[in-house]
C-alpha positions as CSV (number, residue, x, y, z in Angstrom):
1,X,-19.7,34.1,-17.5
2,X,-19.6,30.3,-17.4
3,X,-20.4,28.6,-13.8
4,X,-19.5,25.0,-12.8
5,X,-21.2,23.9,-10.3
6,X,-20.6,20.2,-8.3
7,X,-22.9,17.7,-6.9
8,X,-20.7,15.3,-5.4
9,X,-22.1,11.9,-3.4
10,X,-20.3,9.1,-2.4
11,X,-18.2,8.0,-5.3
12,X,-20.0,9.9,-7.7
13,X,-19.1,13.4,-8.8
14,X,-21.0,15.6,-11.3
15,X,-20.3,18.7,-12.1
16,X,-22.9,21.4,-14.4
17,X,-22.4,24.1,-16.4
18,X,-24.4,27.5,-16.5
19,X,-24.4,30.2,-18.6
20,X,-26.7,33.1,-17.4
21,X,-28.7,30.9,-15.3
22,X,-29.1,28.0,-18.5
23,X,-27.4,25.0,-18.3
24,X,-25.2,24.3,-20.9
25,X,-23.6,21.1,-20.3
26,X,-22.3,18.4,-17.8
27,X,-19.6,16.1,-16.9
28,X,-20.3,12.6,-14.6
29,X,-17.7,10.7,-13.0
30,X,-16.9,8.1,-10.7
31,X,-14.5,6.9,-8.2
32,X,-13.7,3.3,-9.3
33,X,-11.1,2.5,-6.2
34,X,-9.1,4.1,-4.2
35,X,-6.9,6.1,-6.5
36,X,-8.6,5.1,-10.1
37,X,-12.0,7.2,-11.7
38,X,-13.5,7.3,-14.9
39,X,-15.2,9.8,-16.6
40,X,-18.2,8.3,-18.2
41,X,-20.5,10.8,-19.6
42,X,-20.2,14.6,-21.1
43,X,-22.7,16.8,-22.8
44,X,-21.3,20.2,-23.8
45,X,-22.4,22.8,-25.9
46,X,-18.8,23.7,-26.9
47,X,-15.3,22.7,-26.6
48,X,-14.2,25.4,-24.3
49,X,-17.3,24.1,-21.8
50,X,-16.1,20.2,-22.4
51,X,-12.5,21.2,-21.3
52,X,-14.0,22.9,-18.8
53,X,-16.1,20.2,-17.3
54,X,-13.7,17.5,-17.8
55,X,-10.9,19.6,-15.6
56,X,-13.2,20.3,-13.0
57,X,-14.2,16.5,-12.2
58,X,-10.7,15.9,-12.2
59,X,-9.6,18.2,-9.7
60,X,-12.7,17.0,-7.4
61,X,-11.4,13.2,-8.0
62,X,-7.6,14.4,-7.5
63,X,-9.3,16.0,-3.7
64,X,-10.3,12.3,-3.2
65,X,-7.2,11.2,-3.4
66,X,-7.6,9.5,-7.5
67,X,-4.5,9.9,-9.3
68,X,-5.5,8.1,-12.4
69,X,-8.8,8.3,-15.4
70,X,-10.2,6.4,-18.0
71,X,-12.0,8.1,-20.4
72,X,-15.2,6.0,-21.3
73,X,-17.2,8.8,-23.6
74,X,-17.0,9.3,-27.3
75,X,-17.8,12.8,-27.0
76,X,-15.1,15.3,-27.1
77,X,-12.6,12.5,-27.1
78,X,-10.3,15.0,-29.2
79,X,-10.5,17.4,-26.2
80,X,-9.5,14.6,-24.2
81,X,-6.8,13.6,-26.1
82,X,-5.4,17.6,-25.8
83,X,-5.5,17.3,-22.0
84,X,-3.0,14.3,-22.3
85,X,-5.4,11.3,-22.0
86,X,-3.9,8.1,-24.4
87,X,-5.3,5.0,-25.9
88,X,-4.6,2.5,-23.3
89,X,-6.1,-1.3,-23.8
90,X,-9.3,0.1,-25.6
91,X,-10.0,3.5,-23.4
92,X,-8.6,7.2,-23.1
93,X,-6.3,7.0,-20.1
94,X,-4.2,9.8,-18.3
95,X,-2.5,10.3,-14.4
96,X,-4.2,13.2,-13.1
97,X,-1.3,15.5,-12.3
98,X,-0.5,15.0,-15.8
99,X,-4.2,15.7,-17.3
100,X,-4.5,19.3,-14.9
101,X,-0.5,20.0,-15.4
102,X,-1.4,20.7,-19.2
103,X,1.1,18.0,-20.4
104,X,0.0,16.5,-23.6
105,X,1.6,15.0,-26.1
106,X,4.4,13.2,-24.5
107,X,4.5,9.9,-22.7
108,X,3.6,10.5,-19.2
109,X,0.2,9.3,-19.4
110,X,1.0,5.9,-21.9
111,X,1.0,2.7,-19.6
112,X,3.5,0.1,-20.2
């Protein structure tokens, strides 16, 4: 079974996965203002553990009241992209209810 586990201080949240007691990957983002983040590293062993990561420090940036992420990493970018993040001025960006709802591939997430 695959454990996420947060350490969360101040405007910084990361989040680790385990996988009978060995890490297998982690997720670090940041709350840039008062309802912006960005998530700007991942290390995963898998896909499955990237989604995983990714959706976790977005719920704990949603609990701090950030309703939209950029995307900074080049790793699992595709996953990304699945969750509903878009190319937006040069970054992966997506509104968090959007990202956790599951929407992807439709235009709620594309700024004007």
């Amino acid at each position: 079974m695959i454990e996420f586990k947060p350490d969360i201080n101040d405007n910084f949240i990361v989040y680790r996965s385990f996988e009978n007691s060995e890490q297998t990957g982690s997720v670090t983002l940041t709350l840039d203002s008062s309802t912006h983040c960005s998530l700007r590293e991942i290390e995963a062993i898998n896909n499955e553990t990237a989604e995983g990561l990714i959706r976790s420090a977005l719920t704990a940036a949603a609990n701090r009241n950030s309703f939209a992420c950029n995307y900074l990493p080049s790793d699992f970018a595709d996953i990304a992209r699945n969750l509903g993040f878009n190319d937006s001025q040069g970054v992966l960006y997506g509104e968090i209810p959007f990202l956790l709802s599951g929407c992807c591939g439709c235009n709620h997430n594309k700024m004007s």
